[in-house]
C-alpha positions in Angstrom: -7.0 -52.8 26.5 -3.7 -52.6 25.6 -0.2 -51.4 27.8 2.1 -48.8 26.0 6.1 -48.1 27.5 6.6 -44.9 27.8 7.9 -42.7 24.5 10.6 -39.3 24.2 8.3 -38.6 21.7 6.4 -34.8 22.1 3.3 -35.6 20.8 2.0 -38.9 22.4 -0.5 -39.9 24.9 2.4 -42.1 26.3 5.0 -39.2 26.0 6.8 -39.1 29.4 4.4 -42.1 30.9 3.5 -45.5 30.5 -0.2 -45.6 29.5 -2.9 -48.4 28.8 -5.4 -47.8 26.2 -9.0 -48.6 26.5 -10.2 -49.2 23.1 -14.1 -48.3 22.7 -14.9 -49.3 19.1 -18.4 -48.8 17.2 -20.1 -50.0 14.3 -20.2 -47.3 11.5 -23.6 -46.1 11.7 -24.7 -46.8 14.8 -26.8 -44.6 16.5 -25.8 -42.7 19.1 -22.1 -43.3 18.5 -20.8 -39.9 18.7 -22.4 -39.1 21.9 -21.0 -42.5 23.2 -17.7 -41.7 22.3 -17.6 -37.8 23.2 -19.0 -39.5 26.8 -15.9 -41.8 26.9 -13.4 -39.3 26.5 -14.6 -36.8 28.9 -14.8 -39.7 31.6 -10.9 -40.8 30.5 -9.7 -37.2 30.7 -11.4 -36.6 34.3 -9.3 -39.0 35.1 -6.2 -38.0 33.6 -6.9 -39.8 29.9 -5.6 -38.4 27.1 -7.5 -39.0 23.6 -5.5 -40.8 20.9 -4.7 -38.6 18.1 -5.7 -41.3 15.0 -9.2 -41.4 16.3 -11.9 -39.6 16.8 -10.9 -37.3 18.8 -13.3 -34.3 19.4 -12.0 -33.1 23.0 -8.9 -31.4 22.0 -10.3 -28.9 19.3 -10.5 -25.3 20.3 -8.7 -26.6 23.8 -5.2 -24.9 23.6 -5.1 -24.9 27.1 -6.0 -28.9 27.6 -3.4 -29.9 25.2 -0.8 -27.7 26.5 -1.9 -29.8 30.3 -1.6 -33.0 28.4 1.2 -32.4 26.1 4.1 -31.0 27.9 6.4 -30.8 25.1 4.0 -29.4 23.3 6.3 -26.2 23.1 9.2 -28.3 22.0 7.4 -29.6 19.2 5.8 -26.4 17.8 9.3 -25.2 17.7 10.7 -27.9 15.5 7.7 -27.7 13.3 7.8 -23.9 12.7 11.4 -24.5 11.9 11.1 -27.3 9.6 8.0 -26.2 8.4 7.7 -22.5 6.8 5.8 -22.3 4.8 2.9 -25.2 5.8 3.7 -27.7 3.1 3.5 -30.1 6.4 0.5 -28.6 7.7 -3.0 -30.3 6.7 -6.9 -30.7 8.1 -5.8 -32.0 11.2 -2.8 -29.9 12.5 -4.7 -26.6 11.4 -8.2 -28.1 13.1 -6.1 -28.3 16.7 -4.1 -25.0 16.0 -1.1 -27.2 16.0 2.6 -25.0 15.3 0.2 -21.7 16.7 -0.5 -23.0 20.3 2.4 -22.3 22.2 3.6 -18.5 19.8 2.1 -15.5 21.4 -0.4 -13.2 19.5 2.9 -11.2 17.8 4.6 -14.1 16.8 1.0 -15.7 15.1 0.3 -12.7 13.1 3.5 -12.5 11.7 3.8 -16.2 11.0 0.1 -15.5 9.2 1.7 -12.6 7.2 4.9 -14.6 6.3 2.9 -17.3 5.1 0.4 -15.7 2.5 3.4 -13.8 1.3 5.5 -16.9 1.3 2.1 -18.5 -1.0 2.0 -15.9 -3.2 5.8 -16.2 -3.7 5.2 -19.4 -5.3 2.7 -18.5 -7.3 4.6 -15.0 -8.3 8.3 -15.2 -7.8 8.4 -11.5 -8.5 6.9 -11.1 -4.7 9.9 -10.5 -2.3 11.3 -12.8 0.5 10.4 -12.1 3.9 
């Protein structure tokens, strides 16, 4: 276990709070792990828990609505990342796993971020393509 201060920062489990962090480490390979782990993080979020994003973390995909509970800033955040980041040169495996930068925009604003962004792609590839 470890204690954590709380952070300004958006997008941590301490954002806003101080936290302590219950480790729950496994040997690669051993059996049952998954399971184990997916077990630990639904007991730590009944409790008000939030998963640590550098580890395995499968309770927060396809969840808009639990990481919107969890990160309260959340909104903040997707609005500094759509602004600094157009055309998803910052986006990678993980953001686009969790719908991060799409979470908090309403069905309007997604689509047309979508359509923006394959033109914006094929810009680069053909500068001949207008700007949007």
């Amino acid at each position: 276990m470890r204690f954590v201060r709380s952070s300004p920062a958006y997008l941590t489990p301490e954002s806003g709070r101080d936290v302590c962090y219950v480790d729950t480490p496994v040997l690669l390979g051993t059996q049952g792990a998954s399971g184990l782990l997916d077990t630990f993080q639904d007991i730590f979020i009944k409790f008000g828990g939030v998963p640590h994003w550098g580890k395995v973390n499968n309770r927060f995909v396809g969840q808009a609505a639990r990481l919107k509970e969890h990160y309260t800033n959340l909104a903040k955040w997707e609005a500094f990342f759509q602004r600094l980041n157009p055309l998803g040169i910052f986006s990678n495996n993980f953001s686009d796993r969790l719908g991060l930068g799409q979470l908090t925009l309403n069905k309007e604003k997604r689509a047309r971020k979508r359509r923006s962004f394959s033109m914006n792609q094929e810009r680069a590839v053909n500068p001949d393509v207008p700007l949007l």
